[in-house]
ZALO-497790 format. One record per residue: residue in three letters; x, y, z of N, C-alpha, C in turn; residue number from 0. Coordinates in nm, 3 decimals. Layout:
# ZALO-497790
R  Ala  X  Y  Z  X  Y  Z  X  Y  Z  NUM;
...
***
This chain:
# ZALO-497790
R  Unk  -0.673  1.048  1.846  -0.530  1.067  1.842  -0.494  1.192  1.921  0;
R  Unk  -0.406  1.153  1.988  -0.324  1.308  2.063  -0.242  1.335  1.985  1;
R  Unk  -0.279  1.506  1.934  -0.183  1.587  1.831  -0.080  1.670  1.900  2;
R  Unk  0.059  1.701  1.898  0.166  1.762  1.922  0.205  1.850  1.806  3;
R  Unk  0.275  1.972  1.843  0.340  2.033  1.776  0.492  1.994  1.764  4;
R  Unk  0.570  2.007  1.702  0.712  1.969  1.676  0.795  2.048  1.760  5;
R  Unk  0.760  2.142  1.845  0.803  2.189  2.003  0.791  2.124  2.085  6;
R  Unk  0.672  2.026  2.081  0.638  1.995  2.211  0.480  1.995  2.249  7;
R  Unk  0.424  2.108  2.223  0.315  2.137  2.266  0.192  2.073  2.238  8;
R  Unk  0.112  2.084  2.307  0.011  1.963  2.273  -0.122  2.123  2.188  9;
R  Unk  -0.167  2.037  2.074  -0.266  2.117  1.990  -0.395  2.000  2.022  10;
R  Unk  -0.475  2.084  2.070  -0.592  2.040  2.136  -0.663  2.008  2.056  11;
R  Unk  -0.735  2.067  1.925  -0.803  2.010  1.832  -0.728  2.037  1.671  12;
R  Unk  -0.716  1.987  1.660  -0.684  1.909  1.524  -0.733  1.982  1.395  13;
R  Unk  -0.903  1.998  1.430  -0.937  2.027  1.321  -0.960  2.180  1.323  14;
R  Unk  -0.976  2.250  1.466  -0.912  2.376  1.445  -0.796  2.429  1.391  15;
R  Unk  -0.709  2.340  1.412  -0.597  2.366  1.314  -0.557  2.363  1.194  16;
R  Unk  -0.683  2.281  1.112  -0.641  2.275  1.020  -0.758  2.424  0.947  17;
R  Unk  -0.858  2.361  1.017  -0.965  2.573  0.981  -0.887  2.688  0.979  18;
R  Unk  -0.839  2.696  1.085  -0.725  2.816  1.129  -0.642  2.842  1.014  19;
R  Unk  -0.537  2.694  0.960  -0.432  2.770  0.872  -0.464  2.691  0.707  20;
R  Unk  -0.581  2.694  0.729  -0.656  2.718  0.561  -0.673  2.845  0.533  21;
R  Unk  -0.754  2.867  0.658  -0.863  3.006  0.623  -0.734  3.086  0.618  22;
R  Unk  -0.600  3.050  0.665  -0.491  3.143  0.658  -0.413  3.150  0.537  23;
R  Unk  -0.464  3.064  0.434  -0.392  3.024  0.294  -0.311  2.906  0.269  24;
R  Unk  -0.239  2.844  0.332  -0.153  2.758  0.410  -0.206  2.647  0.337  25;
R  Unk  -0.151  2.547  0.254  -0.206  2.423  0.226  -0.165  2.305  0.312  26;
R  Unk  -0.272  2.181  0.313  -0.264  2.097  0.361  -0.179  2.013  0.350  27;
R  Unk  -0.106  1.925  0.382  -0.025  1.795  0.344  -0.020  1.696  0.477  28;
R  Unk  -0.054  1.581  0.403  -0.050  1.467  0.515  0.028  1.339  0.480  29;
R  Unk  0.133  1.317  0.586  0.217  1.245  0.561  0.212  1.120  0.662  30;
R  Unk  0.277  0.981  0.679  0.320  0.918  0.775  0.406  0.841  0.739  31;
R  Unk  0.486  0.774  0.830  0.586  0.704  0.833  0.560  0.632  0.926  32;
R  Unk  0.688  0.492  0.961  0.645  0.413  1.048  0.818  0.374  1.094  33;
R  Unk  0.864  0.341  1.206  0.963  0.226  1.285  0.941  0.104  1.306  34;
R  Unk  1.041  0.048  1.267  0.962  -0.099  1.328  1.122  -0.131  1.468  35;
R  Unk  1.051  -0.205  1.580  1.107  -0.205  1.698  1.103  -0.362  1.715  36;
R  Unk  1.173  -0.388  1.801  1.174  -0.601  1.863  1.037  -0.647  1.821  37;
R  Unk  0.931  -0.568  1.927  0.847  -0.624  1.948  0.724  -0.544  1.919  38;
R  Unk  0.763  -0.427  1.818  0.622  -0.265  1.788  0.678  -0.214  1.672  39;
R  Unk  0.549  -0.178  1.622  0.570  -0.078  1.504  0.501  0.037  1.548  40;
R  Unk  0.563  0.170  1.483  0.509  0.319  1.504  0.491  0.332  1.425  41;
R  Unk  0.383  0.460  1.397  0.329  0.499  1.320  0.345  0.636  1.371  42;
R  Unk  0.375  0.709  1.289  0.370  0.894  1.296  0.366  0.966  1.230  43;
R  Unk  0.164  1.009  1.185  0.080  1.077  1.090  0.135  1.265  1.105  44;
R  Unk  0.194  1.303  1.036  0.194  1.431  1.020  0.137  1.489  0.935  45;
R  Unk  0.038  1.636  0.968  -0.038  1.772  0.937  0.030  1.855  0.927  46;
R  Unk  0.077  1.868  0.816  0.153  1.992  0.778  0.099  2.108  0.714  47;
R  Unk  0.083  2.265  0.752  0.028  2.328  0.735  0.180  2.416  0.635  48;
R  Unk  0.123  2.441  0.487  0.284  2.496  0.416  0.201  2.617  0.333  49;
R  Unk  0.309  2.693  0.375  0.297  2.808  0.270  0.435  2.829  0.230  50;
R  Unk  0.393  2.810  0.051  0.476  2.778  -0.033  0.597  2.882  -0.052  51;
R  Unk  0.723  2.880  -0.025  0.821  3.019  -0.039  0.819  3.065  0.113  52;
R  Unk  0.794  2.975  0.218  0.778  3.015  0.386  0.785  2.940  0.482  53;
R  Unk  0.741  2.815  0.449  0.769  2.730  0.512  0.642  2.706  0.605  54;
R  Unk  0.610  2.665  0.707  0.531  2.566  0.763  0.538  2.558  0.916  55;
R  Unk  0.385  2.497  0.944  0.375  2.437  1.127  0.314  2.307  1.025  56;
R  Unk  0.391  2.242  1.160  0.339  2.055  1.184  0.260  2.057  1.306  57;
R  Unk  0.184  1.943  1.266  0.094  1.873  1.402  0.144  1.738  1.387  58;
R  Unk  0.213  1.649  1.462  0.184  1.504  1.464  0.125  1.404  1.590  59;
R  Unk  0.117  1.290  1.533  0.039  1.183  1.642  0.090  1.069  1.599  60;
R  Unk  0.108  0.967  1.748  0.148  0.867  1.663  0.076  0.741  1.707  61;
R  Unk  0.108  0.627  1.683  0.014  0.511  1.709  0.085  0.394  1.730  62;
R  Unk  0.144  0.306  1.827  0.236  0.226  1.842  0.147  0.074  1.869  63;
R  Unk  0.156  -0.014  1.749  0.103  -0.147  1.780  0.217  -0.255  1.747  64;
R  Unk  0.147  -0.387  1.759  0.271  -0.502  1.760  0.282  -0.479  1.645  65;
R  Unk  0.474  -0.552  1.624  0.538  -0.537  1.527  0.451  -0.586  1.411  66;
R  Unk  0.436  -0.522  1.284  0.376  -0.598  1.148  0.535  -0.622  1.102  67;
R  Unk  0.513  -0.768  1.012  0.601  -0.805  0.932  0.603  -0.766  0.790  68;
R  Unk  0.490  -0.729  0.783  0.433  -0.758  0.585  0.459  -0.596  0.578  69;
R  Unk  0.560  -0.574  0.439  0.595  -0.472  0.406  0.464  -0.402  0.350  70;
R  Unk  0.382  -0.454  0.244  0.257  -0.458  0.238  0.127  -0.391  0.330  71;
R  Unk  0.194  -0.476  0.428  0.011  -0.413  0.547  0.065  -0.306  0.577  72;
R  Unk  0.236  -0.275  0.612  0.240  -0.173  0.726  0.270  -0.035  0.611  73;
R  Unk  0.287  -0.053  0.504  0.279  0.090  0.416  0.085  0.117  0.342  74;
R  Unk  0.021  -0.025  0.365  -0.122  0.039  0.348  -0.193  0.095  0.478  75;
R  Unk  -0.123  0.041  0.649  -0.143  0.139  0.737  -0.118  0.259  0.725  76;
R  Unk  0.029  0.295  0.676  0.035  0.408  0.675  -0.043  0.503  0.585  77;
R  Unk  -0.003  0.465  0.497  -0.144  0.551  0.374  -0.278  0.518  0.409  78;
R  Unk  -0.364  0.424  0.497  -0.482  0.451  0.521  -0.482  0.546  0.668  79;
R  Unk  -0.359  0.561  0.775  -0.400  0.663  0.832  -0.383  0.800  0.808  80;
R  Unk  -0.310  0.828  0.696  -0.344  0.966  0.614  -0.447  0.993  0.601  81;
R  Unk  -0.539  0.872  0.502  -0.642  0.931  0.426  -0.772  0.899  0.559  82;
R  Unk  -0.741  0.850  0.603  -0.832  0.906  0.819  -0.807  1.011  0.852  83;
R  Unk  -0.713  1.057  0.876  -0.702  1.190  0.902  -0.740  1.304  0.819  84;
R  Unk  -0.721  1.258  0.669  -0.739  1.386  0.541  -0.909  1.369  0.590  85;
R  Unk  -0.987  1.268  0.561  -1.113  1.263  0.541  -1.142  1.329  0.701  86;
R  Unk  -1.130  1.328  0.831  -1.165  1.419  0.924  -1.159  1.527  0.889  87;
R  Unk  -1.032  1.604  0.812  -0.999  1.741  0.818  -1.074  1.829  0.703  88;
R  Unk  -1.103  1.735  0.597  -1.181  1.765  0.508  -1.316  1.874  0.489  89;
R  Unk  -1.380  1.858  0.624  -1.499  1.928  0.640  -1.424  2.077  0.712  90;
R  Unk  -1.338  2.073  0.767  -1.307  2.141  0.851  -1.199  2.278  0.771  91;
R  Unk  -1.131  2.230  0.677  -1.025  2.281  0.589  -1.081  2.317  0.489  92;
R  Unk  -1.010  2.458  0.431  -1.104  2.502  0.271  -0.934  2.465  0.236  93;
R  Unk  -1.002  2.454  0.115  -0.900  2.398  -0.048  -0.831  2.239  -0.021  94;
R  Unk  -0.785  2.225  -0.086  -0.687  2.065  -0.131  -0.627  1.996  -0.016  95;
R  Unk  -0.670  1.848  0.017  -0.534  1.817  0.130  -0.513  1.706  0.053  96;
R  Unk  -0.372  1.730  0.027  -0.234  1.656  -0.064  -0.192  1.525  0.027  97;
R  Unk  -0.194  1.423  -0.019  -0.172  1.319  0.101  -0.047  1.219  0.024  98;
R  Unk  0.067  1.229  0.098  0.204  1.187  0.079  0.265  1.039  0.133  99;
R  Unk  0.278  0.981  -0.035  0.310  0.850  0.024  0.446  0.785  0.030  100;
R  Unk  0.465  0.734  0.138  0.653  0.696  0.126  0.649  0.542  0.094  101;
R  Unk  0.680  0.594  -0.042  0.687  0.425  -0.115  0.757  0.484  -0.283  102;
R  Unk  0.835  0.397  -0.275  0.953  0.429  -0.392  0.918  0.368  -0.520  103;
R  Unk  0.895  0.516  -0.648  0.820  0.421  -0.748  1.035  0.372  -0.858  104;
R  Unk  1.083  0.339  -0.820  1.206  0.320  -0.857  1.141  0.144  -0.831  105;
R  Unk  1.231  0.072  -0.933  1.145  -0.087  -0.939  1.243  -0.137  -0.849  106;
R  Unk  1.381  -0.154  -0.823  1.489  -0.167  -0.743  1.438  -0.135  -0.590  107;
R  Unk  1.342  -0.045  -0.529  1.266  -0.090  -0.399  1.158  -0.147  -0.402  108;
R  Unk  1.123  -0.229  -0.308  1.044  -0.338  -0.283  0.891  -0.219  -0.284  109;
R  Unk  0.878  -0.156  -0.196  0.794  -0.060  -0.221  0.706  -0.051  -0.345  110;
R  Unk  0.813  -0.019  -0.434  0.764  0.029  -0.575  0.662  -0.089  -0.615  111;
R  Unk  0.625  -0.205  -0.555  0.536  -0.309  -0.580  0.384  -0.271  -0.577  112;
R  Unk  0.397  -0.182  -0.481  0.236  -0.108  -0.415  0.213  -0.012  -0.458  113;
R  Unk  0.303  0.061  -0.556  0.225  0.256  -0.577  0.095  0.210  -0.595  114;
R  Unk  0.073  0.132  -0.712  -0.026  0.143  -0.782  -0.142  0.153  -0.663  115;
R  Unk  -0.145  0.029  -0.587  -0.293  0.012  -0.546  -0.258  0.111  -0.410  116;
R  Unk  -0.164  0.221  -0.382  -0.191  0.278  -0.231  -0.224  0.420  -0.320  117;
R  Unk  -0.159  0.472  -0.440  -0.236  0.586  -0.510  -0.352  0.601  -0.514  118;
R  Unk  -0.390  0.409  -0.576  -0.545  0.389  -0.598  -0.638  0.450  -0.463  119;
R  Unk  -0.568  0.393  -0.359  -0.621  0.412  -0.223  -0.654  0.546  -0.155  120;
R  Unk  -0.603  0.658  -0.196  -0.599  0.750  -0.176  -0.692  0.851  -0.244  121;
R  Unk  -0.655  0.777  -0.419  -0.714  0.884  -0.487  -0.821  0.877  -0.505  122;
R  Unk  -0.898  0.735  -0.482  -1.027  0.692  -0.510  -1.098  0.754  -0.354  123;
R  Unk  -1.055  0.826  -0.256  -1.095  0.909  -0.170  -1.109  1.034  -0.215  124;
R  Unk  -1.056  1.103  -0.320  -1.086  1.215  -0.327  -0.993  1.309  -0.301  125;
R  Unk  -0.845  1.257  -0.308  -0.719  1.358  -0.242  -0.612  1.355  -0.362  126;
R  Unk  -0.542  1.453  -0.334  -0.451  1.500  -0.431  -0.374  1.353  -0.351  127;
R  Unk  -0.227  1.323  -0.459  -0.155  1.260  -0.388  0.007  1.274  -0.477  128;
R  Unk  0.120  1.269  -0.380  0.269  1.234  -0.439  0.307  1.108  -0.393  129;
R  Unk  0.428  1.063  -0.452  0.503  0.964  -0.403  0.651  1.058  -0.393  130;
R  Unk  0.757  0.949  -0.354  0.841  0.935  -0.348  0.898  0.969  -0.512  131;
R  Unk  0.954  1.126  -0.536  1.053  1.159  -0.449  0.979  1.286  -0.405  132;
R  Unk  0.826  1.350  -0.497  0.769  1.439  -0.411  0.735  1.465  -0.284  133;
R  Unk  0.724  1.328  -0.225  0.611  1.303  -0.103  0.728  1.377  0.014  134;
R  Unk  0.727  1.491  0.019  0.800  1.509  0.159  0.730  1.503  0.269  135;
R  Unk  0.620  1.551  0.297  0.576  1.567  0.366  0.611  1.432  0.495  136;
R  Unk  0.611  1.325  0.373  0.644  1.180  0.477  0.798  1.143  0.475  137;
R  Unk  0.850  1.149  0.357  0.976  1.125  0.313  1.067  1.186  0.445  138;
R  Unk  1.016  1.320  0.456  1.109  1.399  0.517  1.005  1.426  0.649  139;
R  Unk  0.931  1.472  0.661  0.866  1.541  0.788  0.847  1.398  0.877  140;
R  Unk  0.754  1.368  0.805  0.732  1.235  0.890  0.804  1.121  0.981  141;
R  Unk  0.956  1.095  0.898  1.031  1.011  0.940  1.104  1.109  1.027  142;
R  Unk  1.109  1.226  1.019  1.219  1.288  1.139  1.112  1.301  1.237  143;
R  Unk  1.007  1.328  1.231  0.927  1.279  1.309  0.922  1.144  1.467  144;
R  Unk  0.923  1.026  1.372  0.874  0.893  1.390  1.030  0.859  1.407  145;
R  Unk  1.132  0.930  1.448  1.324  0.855  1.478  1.298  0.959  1.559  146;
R  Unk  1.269  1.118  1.572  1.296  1.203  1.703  1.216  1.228  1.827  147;
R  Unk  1.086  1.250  1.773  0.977  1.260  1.841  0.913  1.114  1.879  148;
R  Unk  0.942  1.035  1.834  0.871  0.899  1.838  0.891  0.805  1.998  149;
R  Unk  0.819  0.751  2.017  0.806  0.682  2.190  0.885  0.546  2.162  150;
R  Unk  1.000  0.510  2.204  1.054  0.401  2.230  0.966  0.300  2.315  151;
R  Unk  0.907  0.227  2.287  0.823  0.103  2.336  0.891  0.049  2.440  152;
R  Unk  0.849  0.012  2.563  0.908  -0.079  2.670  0.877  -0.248  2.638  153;
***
């Protein structure tokens, strides 16, 4: 994956970044979100580096394949490319990476059908995890992400 900063800038390795602003105190959080387009869906995994009462640097990347239909596959993409990315950063990062899922445990969204087995998915990796309405990291970082930063498909 090619990682960007939310300037612009391209962050060359990934997992230096995440060594760097561990060893700096800074906790982990990994979020994604997705667009869906005519004929593509995006995907845009954000590394959020937060210190709590200060606020934060992002890294994101994104991943543009044909449109998925199934509300289903394309929110267990998204939560399995979190926990791809958490499990890379893992060796690389000291303390906790929190991995944020955008899926609404309210029964009135369709979402709320999957907490169970994308928590399962996560936690049976070994990661802290929120939903919706904690999960900012995706809720909020991610989707402004994946509508601003995100590649309009030709």
């Amino acid at each position: 994956m090619k990682w960007k900063s939310l300037s612009g800038g391209r962050i060359e390795d990934i997992h230096t970044f995440a060594k760097d602003v561990t060893r700096a105190g800074q906790e982990l959080h990994i979020g994604c979100d997705s667009l869906q387009f005519s004929k593509y869906t995006q995907f845009v995994v954000v590394v959020v580096a937060h210190t709590p009462g200060k606020g934060g640097r992002v890294a994101y990347a994104r991943e543009v394949v044909p449109r998925i239909e199934s509300l289903r596959e394309r929110l267990f993409r998204e939560v399995w490319l979190s926990v791809q990315v958490a499990m890379e950063l893992t060796a690389h990062a000291s303390g906790d990476i929190t991995i944020h899922i955008d899926a609404n445990t309210q029964e009135r969204y369709m979402s709320s059908r999957y907490i169970q087995e994308l928590v399962s998915l996560t936690m049976s990796q070994g990661f802290k995890t929120l939903v919706k309405p904690e999960a900012w990291a995706a809720t909020h970082v991610a989707d402004w992400a994946v509508r601003r930063k995100g590649l309009i498909p030709k």
